[in-house]
Every structure is written in structure tokens, then in C-alpha cells.
C-alpha positions in Angstrom: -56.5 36.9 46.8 -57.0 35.1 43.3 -58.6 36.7 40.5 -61.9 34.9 39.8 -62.6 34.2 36.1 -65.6 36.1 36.2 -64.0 38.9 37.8 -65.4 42.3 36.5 -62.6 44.5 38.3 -60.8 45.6 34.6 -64.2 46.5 33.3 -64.2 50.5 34.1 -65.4 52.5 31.2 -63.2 55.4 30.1 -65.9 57.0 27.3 -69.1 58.5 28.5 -71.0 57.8 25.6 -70.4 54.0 26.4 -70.9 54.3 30.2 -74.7 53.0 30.0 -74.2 50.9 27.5 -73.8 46.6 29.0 -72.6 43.5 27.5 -76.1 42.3 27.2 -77.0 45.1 24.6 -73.9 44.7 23.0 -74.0 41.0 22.2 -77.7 41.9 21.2 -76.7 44.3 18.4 -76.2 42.5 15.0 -72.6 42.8 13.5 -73.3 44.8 11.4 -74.9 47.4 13.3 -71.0 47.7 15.0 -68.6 47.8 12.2 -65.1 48.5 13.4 -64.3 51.1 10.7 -66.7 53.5 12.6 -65.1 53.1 16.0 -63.2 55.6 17.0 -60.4 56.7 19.8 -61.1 55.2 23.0 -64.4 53.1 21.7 -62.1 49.9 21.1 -61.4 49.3 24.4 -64.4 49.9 25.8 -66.2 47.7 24.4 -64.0 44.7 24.1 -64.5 45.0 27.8 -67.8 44.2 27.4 -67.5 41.5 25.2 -63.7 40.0 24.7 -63.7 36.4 26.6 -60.3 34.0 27.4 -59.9 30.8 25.5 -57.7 28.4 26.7 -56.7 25.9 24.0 -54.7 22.6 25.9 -50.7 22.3 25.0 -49.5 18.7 25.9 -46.5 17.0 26.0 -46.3 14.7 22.6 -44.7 11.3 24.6 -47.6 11.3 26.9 -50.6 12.5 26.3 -50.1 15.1 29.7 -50.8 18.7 29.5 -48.1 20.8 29.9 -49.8 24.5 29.5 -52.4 26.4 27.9 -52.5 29.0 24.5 -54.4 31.8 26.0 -57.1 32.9 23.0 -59.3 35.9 22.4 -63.0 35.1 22.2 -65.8 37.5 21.0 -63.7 39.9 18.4 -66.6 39.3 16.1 -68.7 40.9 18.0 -67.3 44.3 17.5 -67.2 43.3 13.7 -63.3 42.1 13.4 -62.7 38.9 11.4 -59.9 38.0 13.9 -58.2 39.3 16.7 -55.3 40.4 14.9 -57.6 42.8 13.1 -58.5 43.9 16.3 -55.1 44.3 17.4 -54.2 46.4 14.5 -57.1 48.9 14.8 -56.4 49.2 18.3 -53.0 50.2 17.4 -54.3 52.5 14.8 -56.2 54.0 17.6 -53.4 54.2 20.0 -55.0 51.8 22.3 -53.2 48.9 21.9 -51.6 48.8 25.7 -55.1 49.6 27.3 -56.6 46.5 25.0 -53.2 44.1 25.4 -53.2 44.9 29.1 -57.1 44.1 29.7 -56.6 41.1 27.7 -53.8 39.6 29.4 -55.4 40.3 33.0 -58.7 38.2 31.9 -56.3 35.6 30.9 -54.2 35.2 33.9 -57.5 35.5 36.2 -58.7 32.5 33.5 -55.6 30.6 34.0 -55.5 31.2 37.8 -58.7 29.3 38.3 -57.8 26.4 36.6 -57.0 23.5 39.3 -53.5 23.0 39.1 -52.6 25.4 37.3 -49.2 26.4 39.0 -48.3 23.0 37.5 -48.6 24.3 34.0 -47.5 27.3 31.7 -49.9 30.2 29.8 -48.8 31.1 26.5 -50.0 35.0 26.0 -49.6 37.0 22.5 -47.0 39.5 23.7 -47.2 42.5 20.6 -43.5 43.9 20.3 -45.3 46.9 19.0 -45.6 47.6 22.3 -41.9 47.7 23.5 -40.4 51.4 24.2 -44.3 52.0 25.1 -44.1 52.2 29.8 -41.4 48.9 29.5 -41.0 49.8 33.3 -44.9 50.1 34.2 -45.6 47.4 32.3 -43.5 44.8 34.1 -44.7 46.7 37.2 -48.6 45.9 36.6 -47.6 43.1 35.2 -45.9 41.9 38.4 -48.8 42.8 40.6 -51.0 40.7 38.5 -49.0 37.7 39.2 -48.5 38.4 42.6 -52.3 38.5 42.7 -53.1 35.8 41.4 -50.8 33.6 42.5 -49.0 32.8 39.3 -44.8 32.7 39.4 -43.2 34.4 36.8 -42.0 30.8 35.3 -45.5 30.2 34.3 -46.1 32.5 32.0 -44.6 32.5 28.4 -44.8 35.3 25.8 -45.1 34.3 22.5 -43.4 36.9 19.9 -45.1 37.0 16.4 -43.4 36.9 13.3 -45.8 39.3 12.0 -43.6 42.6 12.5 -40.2 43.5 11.4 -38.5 43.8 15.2 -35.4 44.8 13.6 -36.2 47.9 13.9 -37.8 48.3 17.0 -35.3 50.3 19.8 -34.4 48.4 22.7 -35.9 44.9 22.1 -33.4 43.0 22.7 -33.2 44.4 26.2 -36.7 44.3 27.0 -36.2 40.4 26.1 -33.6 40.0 27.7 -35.1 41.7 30.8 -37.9 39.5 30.4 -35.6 36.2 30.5 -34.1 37.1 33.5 -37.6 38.0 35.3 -38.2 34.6 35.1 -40.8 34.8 32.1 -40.4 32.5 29.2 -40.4 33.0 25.7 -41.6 31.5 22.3 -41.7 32.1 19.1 -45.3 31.9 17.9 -46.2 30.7 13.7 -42.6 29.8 13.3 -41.8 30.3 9.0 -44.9 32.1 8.7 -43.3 35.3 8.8 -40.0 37.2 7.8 -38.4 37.0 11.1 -38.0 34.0 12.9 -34.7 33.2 11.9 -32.9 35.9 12.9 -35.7 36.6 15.8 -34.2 32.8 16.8 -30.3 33.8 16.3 -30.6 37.2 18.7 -32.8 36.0 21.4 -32.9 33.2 24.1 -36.1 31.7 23.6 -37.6 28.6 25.4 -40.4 27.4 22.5 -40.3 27.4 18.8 -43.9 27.3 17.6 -44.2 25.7 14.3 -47.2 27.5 12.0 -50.0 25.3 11.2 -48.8 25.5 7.7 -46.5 23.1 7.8 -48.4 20.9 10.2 -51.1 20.6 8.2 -51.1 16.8 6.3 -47.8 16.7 6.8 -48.1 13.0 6.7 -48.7 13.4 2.7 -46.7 16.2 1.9 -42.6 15.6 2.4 -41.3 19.0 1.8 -43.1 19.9 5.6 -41.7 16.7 7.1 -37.6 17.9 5.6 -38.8 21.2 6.6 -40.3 20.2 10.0 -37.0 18.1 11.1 -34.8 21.1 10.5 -36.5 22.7 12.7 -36.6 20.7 15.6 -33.0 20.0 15.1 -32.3 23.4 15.0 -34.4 24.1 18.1 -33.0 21.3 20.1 -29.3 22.7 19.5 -30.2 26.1 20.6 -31.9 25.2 23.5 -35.1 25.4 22.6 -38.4 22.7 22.7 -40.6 22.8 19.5 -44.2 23.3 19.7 -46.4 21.6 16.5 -49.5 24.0 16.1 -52.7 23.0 14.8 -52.7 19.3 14.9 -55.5 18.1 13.1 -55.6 14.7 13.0 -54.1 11.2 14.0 -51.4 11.3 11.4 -50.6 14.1 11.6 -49.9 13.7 15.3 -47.7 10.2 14.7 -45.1 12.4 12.4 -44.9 15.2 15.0 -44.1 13.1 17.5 -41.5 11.0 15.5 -39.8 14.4 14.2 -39.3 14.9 18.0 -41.7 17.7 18.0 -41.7 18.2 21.9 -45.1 19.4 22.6 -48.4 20.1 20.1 -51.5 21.4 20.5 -54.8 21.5 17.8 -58.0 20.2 17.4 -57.0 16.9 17.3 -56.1 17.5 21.0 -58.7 19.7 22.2 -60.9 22.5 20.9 -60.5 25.9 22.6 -63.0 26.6 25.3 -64.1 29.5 28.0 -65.5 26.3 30.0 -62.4 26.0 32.5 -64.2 22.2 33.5 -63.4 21.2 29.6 -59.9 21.6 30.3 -58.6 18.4 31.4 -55.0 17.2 33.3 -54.3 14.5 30.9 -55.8 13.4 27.4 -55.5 9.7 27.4 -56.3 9.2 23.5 -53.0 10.5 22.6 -50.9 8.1 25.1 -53.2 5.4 23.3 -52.0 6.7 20.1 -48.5 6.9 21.2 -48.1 3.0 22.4 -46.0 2.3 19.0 -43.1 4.0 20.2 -39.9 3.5 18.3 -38.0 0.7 19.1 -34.8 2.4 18.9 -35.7 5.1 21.4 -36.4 2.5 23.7 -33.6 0.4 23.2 -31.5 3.8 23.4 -32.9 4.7 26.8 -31.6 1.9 28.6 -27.7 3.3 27.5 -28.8 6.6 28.3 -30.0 6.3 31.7 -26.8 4.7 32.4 -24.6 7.6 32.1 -27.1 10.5 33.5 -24.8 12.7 35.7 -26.9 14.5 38.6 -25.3 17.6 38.8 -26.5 19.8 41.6 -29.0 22.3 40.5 -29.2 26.5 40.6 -32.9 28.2 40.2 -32.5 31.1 38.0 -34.0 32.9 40.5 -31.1 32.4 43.0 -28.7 34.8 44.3 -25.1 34.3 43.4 -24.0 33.3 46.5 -25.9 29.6 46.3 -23.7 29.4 43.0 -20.1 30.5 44.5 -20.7 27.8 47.1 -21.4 25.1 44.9 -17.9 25.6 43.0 -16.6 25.9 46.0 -17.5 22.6 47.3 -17.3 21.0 43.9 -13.8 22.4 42.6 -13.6 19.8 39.8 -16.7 21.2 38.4 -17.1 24.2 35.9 -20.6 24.4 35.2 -24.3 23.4 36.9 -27.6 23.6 35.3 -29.9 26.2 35.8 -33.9 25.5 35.9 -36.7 27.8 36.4 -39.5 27.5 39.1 -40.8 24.5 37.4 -38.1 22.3 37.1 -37.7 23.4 33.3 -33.9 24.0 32.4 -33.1 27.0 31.3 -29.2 26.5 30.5 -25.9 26.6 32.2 -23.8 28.9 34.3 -20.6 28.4 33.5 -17.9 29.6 36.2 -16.0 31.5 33.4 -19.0 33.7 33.2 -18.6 34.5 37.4 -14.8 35.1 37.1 -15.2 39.0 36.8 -16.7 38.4 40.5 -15.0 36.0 42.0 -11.5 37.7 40.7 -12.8 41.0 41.9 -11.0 42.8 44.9 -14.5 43.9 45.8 -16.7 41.2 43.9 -18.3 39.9 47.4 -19.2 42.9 48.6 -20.3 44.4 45.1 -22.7 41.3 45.4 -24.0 42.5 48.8 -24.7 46.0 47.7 -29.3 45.8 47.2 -28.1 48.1 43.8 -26.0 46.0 42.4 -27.2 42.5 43.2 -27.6 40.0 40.3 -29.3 37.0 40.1 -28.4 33.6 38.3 -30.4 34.6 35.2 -28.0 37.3 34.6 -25.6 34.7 34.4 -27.3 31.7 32.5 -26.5 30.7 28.9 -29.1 28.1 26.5 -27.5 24.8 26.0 -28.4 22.0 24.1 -31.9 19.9 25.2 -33.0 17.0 24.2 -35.8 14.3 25.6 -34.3 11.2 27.5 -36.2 9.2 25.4 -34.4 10.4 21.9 -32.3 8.1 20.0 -28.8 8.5 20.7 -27.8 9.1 17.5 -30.0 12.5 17.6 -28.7 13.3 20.4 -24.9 13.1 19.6 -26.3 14.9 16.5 -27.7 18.3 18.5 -25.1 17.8 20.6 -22.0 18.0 17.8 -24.2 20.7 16.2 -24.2 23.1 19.6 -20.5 24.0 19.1 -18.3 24.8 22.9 -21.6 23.5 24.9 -20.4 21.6 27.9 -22.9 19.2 28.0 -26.1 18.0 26.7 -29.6 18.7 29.0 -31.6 15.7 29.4 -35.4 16.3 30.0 -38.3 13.6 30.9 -41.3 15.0 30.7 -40.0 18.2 29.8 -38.6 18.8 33.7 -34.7 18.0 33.7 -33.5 14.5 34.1 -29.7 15.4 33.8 -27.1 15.4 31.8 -24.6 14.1 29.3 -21.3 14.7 28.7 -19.2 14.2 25.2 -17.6 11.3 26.9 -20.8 9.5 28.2 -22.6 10.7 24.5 -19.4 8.9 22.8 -19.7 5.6 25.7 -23.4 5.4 24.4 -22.4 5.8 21.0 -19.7 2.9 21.4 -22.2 0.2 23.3 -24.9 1.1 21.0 -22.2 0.0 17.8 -21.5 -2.8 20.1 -25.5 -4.0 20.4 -25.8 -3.6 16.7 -22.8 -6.0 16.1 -24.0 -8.9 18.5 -27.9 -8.5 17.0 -25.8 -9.5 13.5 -26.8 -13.0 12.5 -23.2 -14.9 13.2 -23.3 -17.1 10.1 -24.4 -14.5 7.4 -23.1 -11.3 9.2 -26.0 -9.4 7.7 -28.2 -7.6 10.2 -30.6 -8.8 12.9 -34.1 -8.5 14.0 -33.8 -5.4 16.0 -32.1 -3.8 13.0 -34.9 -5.1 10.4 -37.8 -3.5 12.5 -35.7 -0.7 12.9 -35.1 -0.4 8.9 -39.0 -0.4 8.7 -40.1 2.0 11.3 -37.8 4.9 9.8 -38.8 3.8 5.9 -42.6 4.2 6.4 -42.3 7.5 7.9 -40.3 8.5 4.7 -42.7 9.1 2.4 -40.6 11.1 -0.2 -40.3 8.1 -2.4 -41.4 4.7 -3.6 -40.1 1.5 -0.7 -40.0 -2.0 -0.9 -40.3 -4.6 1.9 -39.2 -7.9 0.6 -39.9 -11.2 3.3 -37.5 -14.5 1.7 -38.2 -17.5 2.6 -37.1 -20.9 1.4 -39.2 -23.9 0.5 -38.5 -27.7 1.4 -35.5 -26.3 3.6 -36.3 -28.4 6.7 -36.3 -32.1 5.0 -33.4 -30.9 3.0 -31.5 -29.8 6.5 -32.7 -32.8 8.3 -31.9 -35.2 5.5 -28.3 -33.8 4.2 -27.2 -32.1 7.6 -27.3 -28.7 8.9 -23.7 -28.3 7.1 -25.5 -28.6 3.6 -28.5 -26.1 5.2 -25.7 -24.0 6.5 -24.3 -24.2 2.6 -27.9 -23.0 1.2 -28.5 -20.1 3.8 -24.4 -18.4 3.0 -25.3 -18.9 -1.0 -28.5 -16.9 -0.5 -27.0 -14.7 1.2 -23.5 -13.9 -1.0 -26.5 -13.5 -3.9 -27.9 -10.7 -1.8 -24.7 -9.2 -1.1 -24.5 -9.4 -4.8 -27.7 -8.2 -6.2 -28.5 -5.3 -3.4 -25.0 -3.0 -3.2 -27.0 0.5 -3.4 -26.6 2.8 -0.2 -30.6 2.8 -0.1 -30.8 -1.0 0.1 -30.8 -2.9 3.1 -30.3 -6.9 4.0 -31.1 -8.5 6.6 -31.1 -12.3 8.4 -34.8 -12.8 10.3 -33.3 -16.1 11.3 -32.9 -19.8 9.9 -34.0 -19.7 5.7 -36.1 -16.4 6.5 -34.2 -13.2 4.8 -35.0 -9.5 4.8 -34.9 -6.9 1.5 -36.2 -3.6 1.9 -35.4 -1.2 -1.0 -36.3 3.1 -1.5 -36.6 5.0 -4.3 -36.4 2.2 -7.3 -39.8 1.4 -9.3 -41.6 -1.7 -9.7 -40.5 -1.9 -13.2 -36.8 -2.3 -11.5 -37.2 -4.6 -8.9 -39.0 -7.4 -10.1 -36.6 -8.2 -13.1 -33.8 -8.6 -9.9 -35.8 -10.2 -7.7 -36.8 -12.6 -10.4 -33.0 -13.2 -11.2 -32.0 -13.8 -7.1 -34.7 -16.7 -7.5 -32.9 -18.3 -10.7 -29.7 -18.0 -9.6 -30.4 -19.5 -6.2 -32.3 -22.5 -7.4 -29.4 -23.0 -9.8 -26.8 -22.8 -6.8 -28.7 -25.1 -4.5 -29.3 -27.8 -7.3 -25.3 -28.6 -6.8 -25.5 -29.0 -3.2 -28.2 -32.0 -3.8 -26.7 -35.4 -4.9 -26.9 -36.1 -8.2 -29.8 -38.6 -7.6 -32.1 -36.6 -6.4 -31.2 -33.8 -9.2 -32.3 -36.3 -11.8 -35.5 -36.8 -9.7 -36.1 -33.3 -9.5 -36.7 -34.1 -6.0 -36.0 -36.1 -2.7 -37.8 -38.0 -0.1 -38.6 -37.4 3.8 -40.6 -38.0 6.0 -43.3 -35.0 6.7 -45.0 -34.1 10.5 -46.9 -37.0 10.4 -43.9 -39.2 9.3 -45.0 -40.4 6.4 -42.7 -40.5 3.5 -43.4 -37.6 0.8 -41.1 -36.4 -2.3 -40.1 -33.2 -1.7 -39.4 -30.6 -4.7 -36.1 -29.3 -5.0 -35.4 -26.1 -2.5 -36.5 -23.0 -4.3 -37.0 -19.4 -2.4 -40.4 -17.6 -2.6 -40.5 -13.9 -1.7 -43.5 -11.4 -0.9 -43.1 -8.0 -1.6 -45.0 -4.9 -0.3 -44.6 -1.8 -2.1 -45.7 1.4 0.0 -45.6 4.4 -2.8 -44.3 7.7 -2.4 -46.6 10.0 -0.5 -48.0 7.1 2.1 -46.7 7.7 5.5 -47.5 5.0 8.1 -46.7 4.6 11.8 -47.8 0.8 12.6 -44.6 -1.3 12.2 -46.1 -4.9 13.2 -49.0 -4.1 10.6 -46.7 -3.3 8.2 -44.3 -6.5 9.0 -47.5 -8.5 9.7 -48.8 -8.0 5.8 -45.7 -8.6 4.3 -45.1 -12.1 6.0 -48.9 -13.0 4.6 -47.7 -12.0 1.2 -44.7 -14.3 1.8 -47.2 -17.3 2.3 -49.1 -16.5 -0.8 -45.7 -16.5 -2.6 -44.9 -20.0 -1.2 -48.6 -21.1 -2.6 -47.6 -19.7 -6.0 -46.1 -21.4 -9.4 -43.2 -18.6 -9.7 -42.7 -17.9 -5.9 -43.1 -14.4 -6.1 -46.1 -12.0 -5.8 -46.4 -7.8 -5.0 -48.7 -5.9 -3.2 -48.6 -2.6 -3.2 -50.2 0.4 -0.3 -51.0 3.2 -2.7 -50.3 7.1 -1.4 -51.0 10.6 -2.7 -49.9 11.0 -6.4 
């Protein structure tokens, strides 16, 4: 039988003076009537009964908009005169009740969880207090259990989130208790990731699944670069270890574009949905984040098409699997020293590597030690993290967390967080290879210099980086067409390889970039240099180029200052000797932006307005914080 939502089976009082007392009178009495400095031993408890509700705030998967689990959030603390539930939390630990309120709490939310539809589809994050570790470790897995097995929840879907908020250094046995929690099935995250003075070494001792990023570095992280530097590390980190990165806290629509580009994995925050006790709130699938998600990186798309190329499907272990599934597997796949483990939900949850079974399978009495109900171990005894990352990274980050997860055999591919496959170093370096191969045929084959792809590309990663001042520079020529159709395309050929040298020439910097759109059209786009700097050498690219093309007209039409052609119409018309105009967009430090073909789509009308002007050059500029 499920628990019902409503279900007022954990609501026994265990004070007499509160027996008459109901929920009704309690949410009656004025907050300050109840202050929680006068509640004594065994008064916290019983009264949170009456008034402590579940919250379910959504978690969703960034790519797609679909939800992937639920924060589980306590509702009504106020009432019994606590600013926030951690301040409940604490005086119930003061009070020696903190198992009786953490244990009431949980069962409300797993009942909460248990009627929302689909929900065996999905994953509860619950506050798990490590305060509570050495306190029943044994009877608290055992109720625990029974409220799954009552509600029909697998262990799988269910993840305890550990708090920074305690030094667990010192607390005996928990890296056993986590360890015995891994291998239950249970997942595990680290909640307000850098908020406290643990994470790190919290994420060096334990196997978790989630990395939960505080909302302190979330917040306008579109504005503030330190959080985005601080941010990628992170994920990076997270993704070599095995681990998917939650963004907590996600405010608003910018704020969601950077997450997702950093690779955070999953997010959750208002500007997804608010917390609610209303289960019919909670929805399968919030469709405002795909729609502000279509301008997905070019590269990761381009990327994906390599990638899915070179998936291996391995066969698959559940970590919930005897040994004996795994034995035969290397036994039917001798060539193979390793396979994938996933949970109930298709999540992976590492490797097994045979080197880790050869204590059994070398054994004189390994088989039958595996036989014996004492002894048996499962696969989750056995499973070590490995490196994930999302099918639709770049490659580039992948070969990245893969080179940075030191003796991993492979790389874990994930779509839609479930596994996809996997990589190996050879397929990684076969990606890497084609990809280098791509990037040389998108080179223009006249100039050399990079293509289209490359160009958008250049621009998607620069106005995410909003550490410093950038540049976006659209060249074109003027008069090149009568020009080319009057003196030959070897002439025009002659212009567009001068313009180019003078780039090579002018732009040398590892933050500059040069590219070919095509035909007379050229690319610039410069970082960290003021205005001050770049409109002197701009001005100079223009004098030297009209000087060099001047020679490659005849001397006639040099003394003329111009030639004639024939324009659409075909009438004749004197044409002006070929100059270059550029328009530049300037995009200061602190501006973050996500909308590439906005971004390229202003610059070319600045390009027009410089081909309208007497000096052929004109600056915009997009202004940020300062």
C-alpha cells in the first residue's frame, strides 16, 4: 500500500501536555505566542507534527527543459517561531530529538513524493544531517527500508544530500555509513557546494553522484566572472570524478543560459518553478526552458555527429546484481576488462573492473564463498566512479575530463542523464583527429584563415566571456564586384590575399582571431584591448590596403581615381577605387550574452553603415556592468 500525502499515520503524540492540543489551534496561535526558546524536551517534535508540511521544489535536466527529480523542502517551521529549518534542526538537536524530527520529516516526504504521478521515473533529494550517523545506523536503514518498500519507492530514487554545514571529519564511522549507503542503492549529493568548509575533502573521500552548487555563485553569475571561473572548475571537477553538477537557485533567464553552457548538468530555482505542497503544480516537463535552450552551441552539435560514431555498447551490470551476472559476462566477453554499472534508473554509477573480482575468481573457494547467504556481495561492493560527461558536450571537454580522470578505462556517455555508452581513449583521440580534420576543410582554401563554422564558433564562446572588453570586426570591400568582373578574378583573387597578409600582419596576439566569411567579406574579433587601441590599427589596415590595391589598377584608372562598369541595371557608372569599410561591435567587460545570430546580425548592419560612411569605419558598442 502507498502512503497517501495526507497520511496522518507519523502523527502520534509522545507528550501529554500536547495530546489535546490540533493543528488547527496551533496554526491559530500567533508566532509569537510559540517562541522556540521556550520549547522544551520532547515539545519539538510534537508539534512539527502538527504543523511541518513537504515542499517539493522541480530539479530538471538543463538540455531539455525535463524534470529529472524533486528537492524535498520543509514547510511551516515558522510556525513554531524558527526563521528556517535549519534552526529547527539545530534546536532539535539541542534537545536530542533530531532522529524523531529527521525521521518524521523524511516519511512525509517520501509519502509526498510517492503520490506524485510518475514518480518512480524521478529522484527525491532529502537533507540527510551527518549529525545523525553513529545515532541507530542499523535501525535507521531498517525503517528506512520499510518506508520504501511501502511506498513503493526503489532505493535508486532517493538521494541524500550531505551539508557542508558540519565538520564530518570528525564524526566516527562516516565514511562507512556512506559507503553503506552507496551500495544500498541510495544516491548521494553534496548540497550548497563552497558554502561550507567541507566540500572539498567531503568530494575527495566519498563517491558521490551530485555536486550541488550554492546559490552564491549562481546568483548573476552572468555579470560577475569570478562565479563563471569558479563555476567551470567545478563542473570540470565533478565530471572527472563522476559526478553531475546541480546549479541551485536559478533565478533568472541569464542566469540559466551560463549554467547550461558551463555544462551544469541539472538546475533547479525560481526561475524554474517555485516550491509547492500542491503535488498538481508539479509538472513532467517545463517547456519555457527547452524554448530558452534552442540556441544551442554550434560546436556541441557539430561534435555529436563524431561522437555518436564511436559509442561502444558495452553490456550492462545493475548495481544491484549478484556477482554471478558479472563472472558470466567476462566469461563470454574474454577481450573485455570492464562493463558499466547503472542503478535502477538507468543512471551509471561507474565501472567494475575485472581486477577488482580477481580475489574471487582466483580463489580456491571464491564460487562457493559467493554462494554462502553471509557472505554474498553485490555489484555495488564492487563498482568504482568513472568519468561522465553528456553526449552532447564538445569533444574537446570531453578529452579534457577524460585526460584529467587519471587510469579510468573509459569515458561514460549519458543522454538525458541515463547512459548512452561509452568512449574509449582511442575513439576520444579518432574524434579528436576528424574534428582537426573538419576544422581544416571549413579553412577558406585561398586565404587559409578560418571558416564560417569557426567564426560563429569564435563568437558564441567570446560573448559568454565576460571577464573583459571584445571586439567583433565585419570587413568588407567596396567596388569589389566591377573591379573582379572588369580586371579578372585573378586581380580580385590579388585584392582578397593582400587583405588578408595585412591581417596576418596587424592581428598576431593569441587573443585575436581572423577569419574568411567568404568572397571580400573578412572576420576580426579581438579580447581584452580598449577602444583607444583598436581603432588607431584598424584605421591603419584601411590605409595600407587602399595603398596596396591602388597598384593592382592600371595606371589609367589610378589617375582617374576611378574606373567604369556597368552597374545591375547595366548602365555605365564610375566606380571609386576599391577601399574596405569595417563595422565594429564592442561588447564591454561584464556583458554576457547567449544570442549568436543577434550578435552577428548587428554587426553586419554596422558593416552597412560603415560602407555609407566618408572614412569606412564606425563602432558600436553593448555596454555591461562597470
Amino acid at each position: 500500500m502507498k502512503l497517501s500525502y495526507r497520511d496522518n499515520h507519523f502523527f502520534s503524540s509522545s507528550h501529554d501536555f500536547w495530546r489535546g492540543i490540533s493543528k488547527e489551534t496551533v496554526l491559530a496561535v500567533p508566532l509569537a505566542a510559540l517562541p522556540s526558546r521556550h520549547l522544551g524536551a520532547d515539545q519539538i517534535v510534537t508539534l512539527a507534527k502538527l504543523v511541518i508540511e513537504t515542499a517539493l521544489q522541480p530539479i530538471v535536466e538543463t538540455s531539455t527543459g525535463d524534470c529529472f527529480g524533486y528537492e524535498s523542502l520543509m514547510r511551516g517551521f515558522d510556525r513554531l517561531g524558527f526563521p528556517s529549518p535549519l534552526a529547527l534542526l539545530d534546536r532539535a538537536h539541542e534537545n536530542d530529538e533530531l532522529l524523531a524530527l529527521e525521521h518524521m520529516v523524511a516519511t512525509r516526504a517520501l509519502a509526498a513524493f510517492a503520490a506524485v504521478p510518475g514518480f518512480s521515473e524521478r529522484t527525491l533529494f532529502i537533507n540527510f544531517d551527518t549529525r545523525l550517523i553513529g545515532v541507530d545506523d542499523d535501525g535507521v536503514l531498517q525503517r528506512l527500508d520499510e518506508h520504501l518498500k511501502r511506498a513503493g519507492i526503489p532505493p535508486s530514487s532517493l538521494c541524500f544530500e550531505l551539508s557542508e554545514r558540519h565538520d564530518n571529519d570528525g564524526i566516527q564511522g562516516f565514511d562507512r555509513v556512506l559507503q553503506r549507503l552507496r551500495q544500498h542503492g541510495f544516491k548521494l549529493a553534496i548540497d550548497d557546494f563552497g558554502a561550507g568548509f567541507s566540500g572539498l575533502r567531503l568530494l575527495s573521500r566519498a563517491a558521490v553522484d551530485y555536486v550541488k552548487i550554492d546559490r552564491h555563485f549562481i546568483a548573476r553569475i552572468d555579470s560577475t566572472p569570478r562565479h563563471r571561473h569558479l563555476v567551470k572548475h567545478i563542473v570540470t571537477m565533478a565530471h572527472k570524478l563522476g559526478a553531475r553538477v546541480i546549479a541551485e537557485g536559478v533565478e533568472t533567464e541569464a542566469e540559466f543560459h551560463v549554467c547550461r553552457d558551463l555544462g551544469c548538468d541539472l538546475l533547479q530555482g525560481y526561475f524554474v518553478a517555485y516550491p509547492t505542497v500542491c503535488l498538481t503544480d508539479l509538472r513532467p516537463k517545463y517547456p519555457h526552458l527547452a524554448q530558452a535552450g534552442e540556441t544551442r552551441r554550434r560546436t556541441a552539435s557539430a561534435d555529436s555527429v563524431l561522437i555518436r560514431r564511436q559509442i561502444e555498447q558495452l553490456p550492462t551490470v545493475r548495481e544491484s546484481d549478484m556477482l554471478d551476472t558479472t563472472f558470466e559476462l567476462f566469461r563470454t566477453s574474454p577481450g573485455q576488462t570492464f562493463f558499466p554499472v547503472l542503478n535502477a534508473n538507468g543512471e551509471p554509477r561507474g565501472v567494475i573492473h575485472e581486477v577488482h573480482l580477481k580475489e574471487l575468481i582466483y580463489h580456491p573457494f571464491g564460487r562457493d564463498l559467493l554462494k554462502n547467504r553471509v557472505y554474498q556481495r553485490r555489484v555495488a561492493n564492487f563498482a568504482t566512479p568513472a568519468p561522465i560527461a553528456d553526449i552532447n558536450m564538445p569533444a574537446d571537454e570531453m578529452l579534457d575530463i577524460f585526460a584529467g580522470a587519471n587510469g579510468s578505462d573509459c569515458l561514460i556517455l549519458t543522454e538525458n542523464m541515463r547512459y548512452a555508452g561509452i568512449l574509449s581513449a582511442s575513439s576520444l583521440l579518432r574524434i579528436i583527429s576528424e574534428k582537426q580534420l573538419k576544422s581544416a576543410r571549413d579553412q577558406n582554401p585561398l586565404t587559409g584563415l578560418p571558416g564560417n563554422r569557426a567564426i560563429r564558433d569564435h563568437v558564441h564562446d567570446a560573448i559568454l566571456d565576460g571577464d573583459r572588453d571584445r571586439f567583433f570586426c565585419y570587413c568588407d570591400f567596396d567596388n569589389f564586384k566591377p573591379f573582379n568582373d572588369h580586371y579578372g578574378f585573378h586581380r580580385g583573387d590579388a585584392a582578397i590575399t593582400l587583405f588578408s597578409a595585412l591581417l596576418r600582419r596587424h592581428f598576431i596576439g593569441e587573443e585575436d582571431f581572423i577569419g574568411h566569411v567568404g568572397g571580400d567579406d573578412f572576420f576580426i574579433g579581438l579580447a581584452g584591448v580598449a577602444r583607444e587601441e583598436v581603432e588607431p590599427v584598424l584605421a591603419r589596415l584601411l590605409g595600407e590596403f587602399a595603398d596596396g590595391v591602388r597598384e593592382l589598377y592600371s595606371e589609367e584608372d589610378r589617375s582617374k581615381g576611378g574606373m567604369s562598369g556597368h552597374d545591375r541595371a547595366g548602365e555605365t557608372k564610375i566606380y571609386p577605387l576599391m577601399r574596405c569599410s569595417i563595422g565594429v561591435l564592442g561588447i564591454e567587460a561584464g556583458l554576457v550574452l547567449t544570442d549568436v545570430q543577434a550578435v552577428t546580425a548587428r554587426v553586419a548592419e554596422l558593416k552597412s553603415w560603415a560602407k555609407a560612411s566618408h572614412r569606412g569605419l564606425v563602432f558600436d558598442s553593448l555596454l555591461g556592468d562597470r
